[in-house]
N, C-alpha and C positions, 0 to 999 in steps of 0.2 A: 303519596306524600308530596309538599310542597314542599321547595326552597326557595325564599326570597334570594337573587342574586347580583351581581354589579350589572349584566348587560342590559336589565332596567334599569333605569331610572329613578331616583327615589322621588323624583314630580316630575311635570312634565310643566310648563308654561301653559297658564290654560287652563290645567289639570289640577292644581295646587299640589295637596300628597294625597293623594289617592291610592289605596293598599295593592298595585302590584304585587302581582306575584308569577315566576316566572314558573310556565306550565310544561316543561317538553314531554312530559311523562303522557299528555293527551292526545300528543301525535300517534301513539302506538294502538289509542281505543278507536276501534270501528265506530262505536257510536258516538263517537265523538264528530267525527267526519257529516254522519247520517245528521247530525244536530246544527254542523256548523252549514253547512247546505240547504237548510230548514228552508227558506225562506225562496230559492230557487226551485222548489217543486212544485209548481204553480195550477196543477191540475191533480186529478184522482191517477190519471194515470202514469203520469212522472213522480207523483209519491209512487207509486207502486213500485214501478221501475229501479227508487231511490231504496227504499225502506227494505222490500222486499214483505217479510213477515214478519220483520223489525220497529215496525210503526212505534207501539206503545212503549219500548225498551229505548229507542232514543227520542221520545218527546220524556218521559222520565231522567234523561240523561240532562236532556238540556234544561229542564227544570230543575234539577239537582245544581249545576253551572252558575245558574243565578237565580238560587237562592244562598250561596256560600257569599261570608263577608268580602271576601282577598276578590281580588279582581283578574281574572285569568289574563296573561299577556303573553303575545308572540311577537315576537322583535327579525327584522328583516334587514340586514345592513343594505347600502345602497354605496354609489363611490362618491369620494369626496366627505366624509364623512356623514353621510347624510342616513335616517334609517326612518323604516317603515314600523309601525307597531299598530299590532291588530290589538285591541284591547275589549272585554268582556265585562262592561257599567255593569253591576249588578247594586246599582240604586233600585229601594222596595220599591215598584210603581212607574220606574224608571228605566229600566235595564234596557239595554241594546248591545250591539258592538259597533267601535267605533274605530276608521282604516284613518290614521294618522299618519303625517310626514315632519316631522322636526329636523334640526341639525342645532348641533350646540350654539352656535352664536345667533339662531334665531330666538329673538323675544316670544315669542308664544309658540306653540305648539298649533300646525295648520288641519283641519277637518277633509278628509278627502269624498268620506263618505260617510252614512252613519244607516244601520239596520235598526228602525224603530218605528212606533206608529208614524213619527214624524220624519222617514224616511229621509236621507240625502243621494246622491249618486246618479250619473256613477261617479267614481274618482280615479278610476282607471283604462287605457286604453287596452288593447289586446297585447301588443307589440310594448307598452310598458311591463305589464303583469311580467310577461313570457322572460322579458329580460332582469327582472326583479329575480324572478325564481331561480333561471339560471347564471347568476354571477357566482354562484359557489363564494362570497366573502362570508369571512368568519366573524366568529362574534355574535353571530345572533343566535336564536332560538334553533337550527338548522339551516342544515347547505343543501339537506334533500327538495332538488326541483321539485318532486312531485309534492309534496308536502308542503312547500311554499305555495304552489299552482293554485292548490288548494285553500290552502287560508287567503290568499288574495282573492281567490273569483269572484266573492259576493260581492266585491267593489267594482267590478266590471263595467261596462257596456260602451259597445261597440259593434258598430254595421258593418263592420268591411272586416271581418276575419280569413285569414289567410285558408288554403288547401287544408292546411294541415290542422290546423285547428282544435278540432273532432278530435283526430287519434290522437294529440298529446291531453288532452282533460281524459280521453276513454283511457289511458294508461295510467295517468296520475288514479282515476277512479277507482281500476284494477287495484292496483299497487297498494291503495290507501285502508277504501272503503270497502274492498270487498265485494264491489260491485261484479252481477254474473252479466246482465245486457249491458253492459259499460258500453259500448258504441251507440244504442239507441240514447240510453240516456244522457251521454254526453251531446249525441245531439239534439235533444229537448233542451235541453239545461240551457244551450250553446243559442237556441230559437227565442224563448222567453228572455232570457238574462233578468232575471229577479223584479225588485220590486221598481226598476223606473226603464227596462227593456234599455234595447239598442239606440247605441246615439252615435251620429256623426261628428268624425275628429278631423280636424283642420289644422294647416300649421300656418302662422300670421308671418308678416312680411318679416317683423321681427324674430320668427324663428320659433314662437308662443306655440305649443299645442294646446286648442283647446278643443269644448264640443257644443252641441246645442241641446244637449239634455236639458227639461225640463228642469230637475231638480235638482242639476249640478251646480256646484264652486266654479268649475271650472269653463262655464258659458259664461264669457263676458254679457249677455243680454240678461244676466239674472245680479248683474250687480254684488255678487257674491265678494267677488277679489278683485284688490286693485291689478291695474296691469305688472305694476314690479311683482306682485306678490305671486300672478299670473307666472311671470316670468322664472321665478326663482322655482316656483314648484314644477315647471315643466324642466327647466334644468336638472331638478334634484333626480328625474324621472325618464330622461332622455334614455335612450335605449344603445 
């Protein structure tokens, strides 16, 4: 079942009214996980690993996701009132998911990353994602880390992951997706990082994180964002 709720939005700047709907009931399906991951299994045998003998049961899953009108969303508060929302376009011809960052007094609504042919990302570091997931604030879609870990990854990339890295996605994996090599896979997952790989993150004199991903916002060499706008997203994102 859906319910439309307050902790969307009823638009987003940016966004106009676009049919949100807020989904926690998807956090509980395996194959929901195996779909949102989709895009991160970048070989025959990191499907393998991911899918299992699930393959057909979550590309049906995820084709079911966007072909529905309402637009699946998962909402991540941040401090300061600032939040994350993973949201699920299912425009016919158009579909992707898109990793947003808004706060209410911002005029539009900012693109962190975007899963589509026209690919954007990443929009996240490792050490942002990690501290997204575990702030436990209330109010959004869920306080479960692993569960956040998870809907953040796709937005990913990042060169310099810490020791630990691996065991927290191989537990989040556990925990989630039911994954049985969750260690190998997590560290496949952890080598690729999806559709624009690893990018180096820098912090600027002013304090700015950003990286040199090709296809990021957040490379000042890509002209994406201005440096304030630069600035307020690495604020909203500080760890």
């Amino acid at each position: 079942m859906t319910n439309s709720v307050d902790l969307h939005p009823a638009r987003l700047p940016g966004y106009d009214n676009e049919p949100f709907t807020h989904r926690p009931d998807l956090l509980n399906e395996r194959l929901f996980w195996l779909a949102h991951l989709h895009n991160w299994a970048d070989s025959t045998d990191v499907e393998e690993l991911l899918y299992g003998t699930d393959y057909d049961a979550a590309g049906a899953f995820q084709r079911r996701l966007f072909e529905q009108a309402d637009w699946p969303t998962f909402t991540i508060p941040l401090r300061a009132g600032h939040r994350l929302h993973i949201v699920y376009r299912t425009f016919e011809e158009d579909e992707g998911i898109d990793y947003l960052l808004h706060h209410p007094d911002w005029d539009r609504v900012q693109h962190l990353a975007m899963e589509e042919g026209h690919f954007m990302g990443p929009g996240l570091s490792w050490w942002e994602l990690v501290a997204a997931a575990g702030n436990a604030l209330p109010g959004g879609t869920t306080t479960a880390p692993h569960a956040r870990l998870l809907l953040l990854l796709p937005a990913l990339g990042d060169d310099a992951l810490p020791d630990d890295a691996k065991d927290r996605l191989a537990a989040a994996l556990r925990a989630r997706a039911g994954v049985e090599a969750a260690d190998t896979l997590a560290a496949a997952l952890l080598e690729a990082q999806g559709l624009w790989g690893p990018a180096r993150w820098t912090i600027t004199e002013r304090g700015i994180r950003i990286n040199d991903g090709e296809y990021s916002v957040r490379n000042p060499a890509n002209l994406a964002l201005s440096p304030d706008r630069l600035a307020d997203v690495s604020a909203a994102l500080a760890p």
